[in-house]
C-alpha positions as CSV (number, residue, x, y, z in Angstrom):
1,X,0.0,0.0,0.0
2,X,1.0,3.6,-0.6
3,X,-0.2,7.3,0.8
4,X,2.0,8.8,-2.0
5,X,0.3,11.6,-4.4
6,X,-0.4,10.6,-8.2
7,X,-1.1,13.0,-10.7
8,X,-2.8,10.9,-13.7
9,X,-3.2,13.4,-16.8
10,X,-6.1,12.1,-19.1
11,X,-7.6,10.1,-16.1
12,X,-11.3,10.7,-16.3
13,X,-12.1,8.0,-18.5
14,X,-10.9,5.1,-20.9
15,X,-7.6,3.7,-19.8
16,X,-6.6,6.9,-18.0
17,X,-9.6,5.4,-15.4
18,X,-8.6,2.4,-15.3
19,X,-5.2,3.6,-14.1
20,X,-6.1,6.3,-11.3
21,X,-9.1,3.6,-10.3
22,X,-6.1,1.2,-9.7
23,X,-4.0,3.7,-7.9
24,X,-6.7,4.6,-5.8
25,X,-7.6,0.5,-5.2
26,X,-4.0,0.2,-4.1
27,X,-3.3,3.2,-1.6
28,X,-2.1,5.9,-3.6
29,X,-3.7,9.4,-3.2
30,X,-5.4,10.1,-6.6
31,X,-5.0,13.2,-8.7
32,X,-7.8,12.5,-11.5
33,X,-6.3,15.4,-14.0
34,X,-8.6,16.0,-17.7
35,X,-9.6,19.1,-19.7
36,X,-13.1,17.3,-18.9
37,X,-13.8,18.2,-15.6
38,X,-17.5,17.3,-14.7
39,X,-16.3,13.5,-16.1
40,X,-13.0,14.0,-13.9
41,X,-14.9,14.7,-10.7
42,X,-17.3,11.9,-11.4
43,X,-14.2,9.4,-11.6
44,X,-12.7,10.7,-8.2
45,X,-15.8,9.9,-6.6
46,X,-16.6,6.4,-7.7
47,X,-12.8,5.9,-6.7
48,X,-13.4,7.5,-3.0
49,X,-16.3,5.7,-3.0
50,X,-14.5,2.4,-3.1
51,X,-12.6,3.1,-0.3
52,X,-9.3,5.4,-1.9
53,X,-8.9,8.7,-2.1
54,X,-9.0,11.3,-5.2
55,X,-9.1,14.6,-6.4
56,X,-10.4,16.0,-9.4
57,X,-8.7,18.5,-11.1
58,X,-8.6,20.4,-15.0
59,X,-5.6,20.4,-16.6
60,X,-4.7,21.2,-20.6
61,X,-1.8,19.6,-21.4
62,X,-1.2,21.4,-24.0
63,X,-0.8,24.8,-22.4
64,X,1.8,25.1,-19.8
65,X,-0.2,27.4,-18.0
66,X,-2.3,25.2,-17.4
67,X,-0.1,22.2,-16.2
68,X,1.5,24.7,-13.9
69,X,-2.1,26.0,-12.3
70,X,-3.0,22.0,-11.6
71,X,-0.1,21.1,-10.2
72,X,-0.3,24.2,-7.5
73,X,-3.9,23.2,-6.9
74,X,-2.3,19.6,-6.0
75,X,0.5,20.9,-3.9
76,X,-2.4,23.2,-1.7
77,X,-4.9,20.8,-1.5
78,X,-2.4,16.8,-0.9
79,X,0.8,18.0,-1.0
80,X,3.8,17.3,-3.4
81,X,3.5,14.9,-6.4
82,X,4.8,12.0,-6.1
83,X,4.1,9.9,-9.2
84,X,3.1,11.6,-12.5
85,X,1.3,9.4,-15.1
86,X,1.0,11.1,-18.7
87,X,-1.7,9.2,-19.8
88,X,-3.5,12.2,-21.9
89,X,-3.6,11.6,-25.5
90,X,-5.5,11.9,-29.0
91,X,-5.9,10.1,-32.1
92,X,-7.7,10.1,-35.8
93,X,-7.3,7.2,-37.9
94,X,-5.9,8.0,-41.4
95,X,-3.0,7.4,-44.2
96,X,-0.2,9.6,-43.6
97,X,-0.5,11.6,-47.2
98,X,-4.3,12.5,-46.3
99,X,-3.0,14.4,-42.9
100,X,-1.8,17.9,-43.1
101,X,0.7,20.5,-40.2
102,X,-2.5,21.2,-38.7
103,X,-2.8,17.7,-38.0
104,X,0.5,17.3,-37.1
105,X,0.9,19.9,-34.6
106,X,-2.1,18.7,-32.6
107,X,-0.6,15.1,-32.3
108,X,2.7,16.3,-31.1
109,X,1.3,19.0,-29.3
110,X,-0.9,16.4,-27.4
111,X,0.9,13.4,-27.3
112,X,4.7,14.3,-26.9
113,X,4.9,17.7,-25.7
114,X,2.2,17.5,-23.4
115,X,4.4,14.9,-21.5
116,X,7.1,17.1,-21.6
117,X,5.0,20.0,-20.3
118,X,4.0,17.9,-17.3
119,X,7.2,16.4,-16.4
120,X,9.6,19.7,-16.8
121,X,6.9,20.9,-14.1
122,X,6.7,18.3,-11.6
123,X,10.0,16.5,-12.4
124,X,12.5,19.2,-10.6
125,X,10.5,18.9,-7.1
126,X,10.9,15.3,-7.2
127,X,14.4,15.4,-8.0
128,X,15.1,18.2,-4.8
129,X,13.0,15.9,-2.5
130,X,15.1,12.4,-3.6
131,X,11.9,10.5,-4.7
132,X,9.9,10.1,-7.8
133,X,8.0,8.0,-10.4
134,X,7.5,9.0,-14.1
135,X,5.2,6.8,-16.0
136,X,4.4,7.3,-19.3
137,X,1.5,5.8,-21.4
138,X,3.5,4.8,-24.8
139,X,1.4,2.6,-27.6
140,X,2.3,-0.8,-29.1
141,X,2.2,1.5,-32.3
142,X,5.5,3.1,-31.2
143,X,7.4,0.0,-30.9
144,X,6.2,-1.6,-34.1
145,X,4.4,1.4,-36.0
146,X,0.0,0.7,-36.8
147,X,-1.2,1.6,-40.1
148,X,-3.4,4.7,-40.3
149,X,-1.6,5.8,-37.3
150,X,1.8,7.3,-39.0
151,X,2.2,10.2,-36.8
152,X,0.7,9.3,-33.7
153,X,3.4,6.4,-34.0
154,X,5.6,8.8,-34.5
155,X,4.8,10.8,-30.9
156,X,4.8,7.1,-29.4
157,X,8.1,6.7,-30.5
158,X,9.6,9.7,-30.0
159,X,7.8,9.3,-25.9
160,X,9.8,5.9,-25.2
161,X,13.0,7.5,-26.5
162,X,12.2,10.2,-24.1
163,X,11.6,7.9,-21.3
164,X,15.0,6.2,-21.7
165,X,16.5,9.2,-21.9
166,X,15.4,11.2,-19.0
167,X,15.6,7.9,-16.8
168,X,19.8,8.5,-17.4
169,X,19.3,12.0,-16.1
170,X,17.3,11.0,-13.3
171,X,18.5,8.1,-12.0
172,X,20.9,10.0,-9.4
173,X,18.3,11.4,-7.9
174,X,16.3,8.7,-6.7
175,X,13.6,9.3,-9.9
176,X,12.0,6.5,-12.2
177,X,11.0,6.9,-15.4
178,X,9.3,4.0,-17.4
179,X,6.8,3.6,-20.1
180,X,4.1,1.2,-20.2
181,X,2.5,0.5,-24.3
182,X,-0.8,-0.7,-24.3
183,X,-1.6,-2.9,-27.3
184,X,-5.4,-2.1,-28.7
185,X,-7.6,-1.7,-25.6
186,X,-11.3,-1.3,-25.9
187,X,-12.1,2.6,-25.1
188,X,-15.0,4.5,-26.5
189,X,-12.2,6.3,-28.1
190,X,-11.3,3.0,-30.0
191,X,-14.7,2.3,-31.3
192,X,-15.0,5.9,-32.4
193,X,-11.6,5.6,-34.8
194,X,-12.6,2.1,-35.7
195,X,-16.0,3.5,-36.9
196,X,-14.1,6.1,-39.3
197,X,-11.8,3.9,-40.4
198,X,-14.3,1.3,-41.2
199,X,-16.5,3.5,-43.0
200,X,-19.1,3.2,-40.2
201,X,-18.3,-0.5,-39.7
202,X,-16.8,-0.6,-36.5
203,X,-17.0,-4.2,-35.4
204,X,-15.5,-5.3,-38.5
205,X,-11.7,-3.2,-37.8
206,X,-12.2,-4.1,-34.3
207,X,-12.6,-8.0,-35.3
208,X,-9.4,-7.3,-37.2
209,X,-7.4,-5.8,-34.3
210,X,-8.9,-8.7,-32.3
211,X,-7.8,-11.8,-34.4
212,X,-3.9,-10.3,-34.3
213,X,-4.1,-11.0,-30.6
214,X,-2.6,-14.1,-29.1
215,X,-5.2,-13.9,-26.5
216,X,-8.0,-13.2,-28.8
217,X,-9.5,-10.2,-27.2
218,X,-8.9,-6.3,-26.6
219,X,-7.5,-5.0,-23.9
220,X,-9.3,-3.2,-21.3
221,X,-8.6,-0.1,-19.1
222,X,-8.4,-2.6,-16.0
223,X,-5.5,-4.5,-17.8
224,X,-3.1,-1.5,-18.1
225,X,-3.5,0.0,-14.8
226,X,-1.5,-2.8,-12.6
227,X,1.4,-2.3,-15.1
228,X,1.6,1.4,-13.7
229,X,0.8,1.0,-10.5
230,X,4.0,-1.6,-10.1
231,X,6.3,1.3,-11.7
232,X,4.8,3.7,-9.0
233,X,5.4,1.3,-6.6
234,X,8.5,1.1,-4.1
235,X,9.6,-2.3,-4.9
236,X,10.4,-0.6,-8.4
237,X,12.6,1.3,-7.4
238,X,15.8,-0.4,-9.5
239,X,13.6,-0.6,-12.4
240,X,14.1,2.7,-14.8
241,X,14.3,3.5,-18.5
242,X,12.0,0.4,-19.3
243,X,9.5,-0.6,-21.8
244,X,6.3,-2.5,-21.2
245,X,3.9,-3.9,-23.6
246,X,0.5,-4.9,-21.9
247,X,-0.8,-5.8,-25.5
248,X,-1.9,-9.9,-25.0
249,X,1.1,-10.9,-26.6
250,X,0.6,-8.6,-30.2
251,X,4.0,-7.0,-29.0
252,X,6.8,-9.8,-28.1
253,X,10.1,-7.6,-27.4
């Protein structure tokens, strides 16, 4: 069990829930951080309700203004953070020569710098207190590329690389940083890319993403959130710069 504070970015729903639900199950003090706040407050409270403890709060990643204005509403209200999951992320199914900058921007903008926005805010006070876990949500689609998903692969990638290389920097300090990939994991977010990319036939790409799997299903939120929880954990703390697929086998490396 742990008291310590963890700040999940993306967490009010999909597999940002199903991590700060498992935080919450397993002691830490939840920080349920989304640009969708009503949903945000609604996850803390089915996770107090359970028997943990959360917080709501709103948070853009993509404005540092706003990533600095959560994290001092944290610091008031529980204290300093202690573990930072960067689960917040976005997606659009599509070849690579149909997307445009505009596109572009918002993936990297979302996906990769919105990580970096988080973690060059909290990252310093962990390293000055001698304790911290970084956990970043990768994809299987960084480690192996997914059709239709060029540039999002792209921020994936360029997020493990990240990972590895500020768990170097780090590592003096008594600070973790690990990613953990899901493979394909049944969100509403899924189904809603699986729709366009179907052409409104949803079940038949997700019947394709489902036959690839050794275990013959999707993921769900629920899987991915033990994975983080053991890299926030104290018996992790000699495990840094890693890469975890929690993918049912799609992803063997």
């Amino acid at each position: 069990m742990s008291n310590r504070v963890a700040l999940v970015t993306g967490g009010a729903q999909g597999i940002g829930k199903g991590i700060a639900t498992t935080l919450g199950r397993d002691g830490f003090r939840v920080v349920v951080a989304d640009m969708n706040l009503p949903v945000a407050e609604e996850t803390a409270k089915e996770i107090s309700a359970a028997g943990g403890e959360a917080i709501a709060v709103e948070i853009n990643v993509t404005s540092l203004d706003s990533v600095k204005a959560a994290v001092a509403t944290v610091e008031a209200e529980l204290g300093p953070i202690e573990v930072v999951v960067n689960n917040a992320g976005w997606d659009d199914f599509m070849p690579f020569v149909k997307t445009d900058e505009e596109f572009w921007d918002k993936i990297l903008d979302i996906n990769y710098k919105g990580a970096l926005r988080v973690i060059h805010t909290v990252v310093p006070g962990m390293m000055e207190r001698g304790f911290g876990r970084v956990i970043n949500i990768g994809s299987d689609a960084g480690r192996v590329g997914s059709s239709m998903e060029a540039v999002y692969s792209g921020a994936k990638g360029g997020i493990i690389a990240f990972t590895k290389t500020l768990a170097r920097e780090v590592a003096r300090k008594g600070v973790t940083a690990n990613t953990v990939c899901p493979g394909p994991t049944d969100t509403p977010a899924l189904r809603k890319f699986a729709d366009g990319a179907g052409g409104g036939d949803a079940e038949k790409v997700i019947a394709g993403m489902t036959g690839a799997v050794p275990m013959k299903r999707l993921g769900t939120p629920e899987d991915i959130g033990p994975a983080v929880s053991f890299f926030a954990s104290d018996g992790a703390g000699f495990v840094t710069g890693q890469t975890l697929s929690v993918s049912g086998g799609l992803t063997m490396a």
